[in-house]
C-alpha positions in Angstrom: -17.8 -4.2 7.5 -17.0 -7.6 6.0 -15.2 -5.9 2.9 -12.4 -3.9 5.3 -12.4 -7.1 7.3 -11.1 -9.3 4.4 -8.1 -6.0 4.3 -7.6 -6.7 7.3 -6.8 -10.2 7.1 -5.2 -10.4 4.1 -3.2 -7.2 4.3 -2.1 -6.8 0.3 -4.1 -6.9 -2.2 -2.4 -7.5 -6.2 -3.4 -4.7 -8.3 -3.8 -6.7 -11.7 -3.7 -5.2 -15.3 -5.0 -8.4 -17.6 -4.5 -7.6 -21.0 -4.6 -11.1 -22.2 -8.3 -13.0 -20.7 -6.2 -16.3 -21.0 -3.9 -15.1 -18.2 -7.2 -14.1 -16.2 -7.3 -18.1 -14.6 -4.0 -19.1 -14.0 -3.1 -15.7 -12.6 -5.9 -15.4 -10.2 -5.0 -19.1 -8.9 -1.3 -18.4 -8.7 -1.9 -15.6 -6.7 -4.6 -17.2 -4.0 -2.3 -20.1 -3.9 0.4 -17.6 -2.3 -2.1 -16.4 -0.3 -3.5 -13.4 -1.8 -7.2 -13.8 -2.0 -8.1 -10.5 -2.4 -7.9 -9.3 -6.1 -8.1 -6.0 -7.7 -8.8 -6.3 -11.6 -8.0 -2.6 -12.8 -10.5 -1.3 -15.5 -7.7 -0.5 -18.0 -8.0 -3.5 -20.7 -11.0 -4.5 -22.7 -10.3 -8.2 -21.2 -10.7 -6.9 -17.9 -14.5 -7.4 -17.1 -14.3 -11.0 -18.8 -11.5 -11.6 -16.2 -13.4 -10.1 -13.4 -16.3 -12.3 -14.7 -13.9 -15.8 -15.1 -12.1 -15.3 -12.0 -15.7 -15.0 -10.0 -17.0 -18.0 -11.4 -13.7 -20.3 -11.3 -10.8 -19.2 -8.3 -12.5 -20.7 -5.4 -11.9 -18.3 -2.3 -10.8 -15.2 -4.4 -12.5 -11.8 -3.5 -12.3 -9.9 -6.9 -13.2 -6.3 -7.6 -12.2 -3.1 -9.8 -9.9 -1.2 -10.2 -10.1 2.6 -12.1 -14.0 2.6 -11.8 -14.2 6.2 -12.3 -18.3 6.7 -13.1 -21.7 5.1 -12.1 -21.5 3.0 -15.3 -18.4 1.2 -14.6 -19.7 0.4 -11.4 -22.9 -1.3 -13.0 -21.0 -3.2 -15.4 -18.1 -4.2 -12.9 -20.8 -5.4 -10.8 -22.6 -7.2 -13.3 -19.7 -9.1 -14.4 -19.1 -10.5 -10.8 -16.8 -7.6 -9.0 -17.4 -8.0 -4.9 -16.0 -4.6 -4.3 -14.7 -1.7 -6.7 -12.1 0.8 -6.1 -11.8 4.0 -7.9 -8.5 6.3 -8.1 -10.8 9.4 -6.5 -13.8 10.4 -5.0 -17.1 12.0 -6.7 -20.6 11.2 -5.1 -21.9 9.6 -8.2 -19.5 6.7 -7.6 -20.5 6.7 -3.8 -24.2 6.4 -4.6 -23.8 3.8 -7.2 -21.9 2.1 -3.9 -25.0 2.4 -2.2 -27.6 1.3 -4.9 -25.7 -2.1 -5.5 -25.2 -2.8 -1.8 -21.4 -3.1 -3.4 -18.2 -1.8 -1.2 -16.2 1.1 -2.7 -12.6 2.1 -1.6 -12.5 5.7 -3.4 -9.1 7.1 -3.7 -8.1 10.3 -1.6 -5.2 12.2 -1.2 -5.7 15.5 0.6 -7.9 16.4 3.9 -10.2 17.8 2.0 -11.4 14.4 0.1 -10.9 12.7 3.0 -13.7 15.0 5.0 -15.8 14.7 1.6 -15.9 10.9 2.3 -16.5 11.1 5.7 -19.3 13.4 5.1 -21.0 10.3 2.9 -20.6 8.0 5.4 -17.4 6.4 4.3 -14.4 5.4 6.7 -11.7 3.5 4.9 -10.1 5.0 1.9 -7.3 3.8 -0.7 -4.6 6.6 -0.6 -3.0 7.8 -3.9 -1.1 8.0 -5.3 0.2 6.8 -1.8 4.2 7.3 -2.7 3.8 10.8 -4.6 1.7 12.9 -2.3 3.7 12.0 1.2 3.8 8.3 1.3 3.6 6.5 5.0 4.8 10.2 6.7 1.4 11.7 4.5 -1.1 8.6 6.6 1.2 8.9 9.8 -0.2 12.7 9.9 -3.6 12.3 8.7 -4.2 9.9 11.4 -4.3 13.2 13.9 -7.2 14.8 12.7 -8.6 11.7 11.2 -8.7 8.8 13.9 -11.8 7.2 12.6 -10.4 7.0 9.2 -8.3 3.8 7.7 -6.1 3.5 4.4 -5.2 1.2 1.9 -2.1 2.6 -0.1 -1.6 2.1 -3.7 0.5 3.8 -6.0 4.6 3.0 -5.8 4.4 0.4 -2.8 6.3 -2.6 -2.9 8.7 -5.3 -0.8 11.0 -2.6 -0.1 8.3 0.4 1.6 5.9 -2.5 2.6 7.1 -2.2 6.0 6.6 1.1 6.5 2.9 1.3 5.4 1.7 -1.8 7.3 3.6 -0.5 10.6 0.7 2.3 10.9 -2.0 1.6 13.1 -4.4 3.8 10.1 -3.4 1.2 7.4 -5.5 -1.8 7.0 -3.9 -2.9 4.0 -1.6 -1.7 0.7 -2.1 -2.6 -2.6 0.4 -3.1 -5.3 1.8 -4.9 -8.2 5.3 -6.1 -7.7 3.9 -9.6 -7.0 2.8 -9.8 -10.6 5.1 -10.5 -13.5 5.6 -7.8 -15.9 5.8 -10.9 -18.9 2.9 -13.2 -18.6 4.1 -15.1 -20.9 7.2 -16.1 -19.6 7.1 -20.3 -19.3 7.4 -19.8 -15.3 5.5 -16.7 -14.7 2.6 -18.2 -12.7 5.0 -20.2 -10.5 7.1 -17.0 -10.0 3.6 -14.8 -9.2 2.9 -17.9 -6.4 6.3 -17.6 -4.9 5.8 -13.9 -4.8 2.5 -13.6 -3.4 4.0 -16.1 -0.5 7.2 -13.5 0.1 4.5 -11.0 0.3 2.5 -12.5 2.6 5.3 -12.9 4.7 6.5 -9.6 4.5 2.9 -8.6 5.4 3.1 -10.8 8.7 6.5 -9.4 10.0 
């Protein structure tokens, strides 16, 4: 599957809340220039499907999808605005078939066994975990790889530099998503530089 092989080479992919569409560029560039192609625009601002949509058309070599797509709907529109994959904070089969009538990736979110034989029973095989730090963290996967060796994870939800480490170390984990690459103030004069730098640590991180 091309989509879990991009995950696989990338490794960490920037969870990005755009609440300002003139950030949507220079953001989206600061981070593939660190080496962070693969982009995940959360659903959470009215900018956000313009930025899905700018990004698309202008980052050469980013991968951008959603982020909390939580109906058939957002799917449609995130797809229409440019989104190559879309990830959702659960799992309901409306969202898987939507998956399937746009020929569009989906990494559903999962957190028990349960959800995760749900998935498995709609053909799925790689899941985002979450949130990955409040229901069991790289212990939680570590387990869940037992019973569930055909199944991989990409953790979101409290990851960052410091439990990096312990999430890509699992042989189940294709890749974790977070946001501590991304400045909390956009704004700031050097906040693209900063997200650039960031992305590069990250990277590196990713490749110890």
């Amino acid at each position: 599957m091309e989509f879990t092989e991009n995950l696989k080479a990338v490794r960490i992919v920037p969870v990005i809340v755009i609440k300002d569409l003139g950030h949507a560029l220079p953001l989206a560039e600061a981070l593939v220039e660190g080496g962070l192609n693969v982009l995940e625009i959360t659903l959470r601002t009215p900018a956000a499907l313009e930025a899905i949509r700018t990004i698309s058309a202008s980052v050469k070599g980013a991968i951008v999808g959603a982020g909390t797509v939580i109906n058939a709907e957002q799917f449609v529109q995130a797809t229409a605005a440019g989104a190559k994959f879309v990830v959702s904070p659960g799992l309901t089969e409306e969202v898987v078939r939507a998956s399937r009538d746009h020929l569009v990736p989906i990494l559903p979110g999962v957190a028990t066994a349960s959800e995760i034989m749900l998935g498995i029973s709609l053909g799925l095989k790689t899941f985002k975990f979450f949130p990955a730090e409040n229901v069991g963290g790289a212990p939680a996967i570590k387990a869940l790889g037992g019973p569930f060796p055909q199944v991989s994870f990409c953790p979101t939800g409290g990851v960052n530099a410091k439990n990096l480490g312990s999430y890509l170390s699992l042989p189940n984990v294709v890749a974790a998503g977070g946001s501590w690459m991304v400045p909390s103030d956009l704004n700031e004069a050097d906040a693209f530089a900063r997200a650039s730098a960031m992305a590069r640590e990250a990277r590196t991180l990713a490749a110890a």
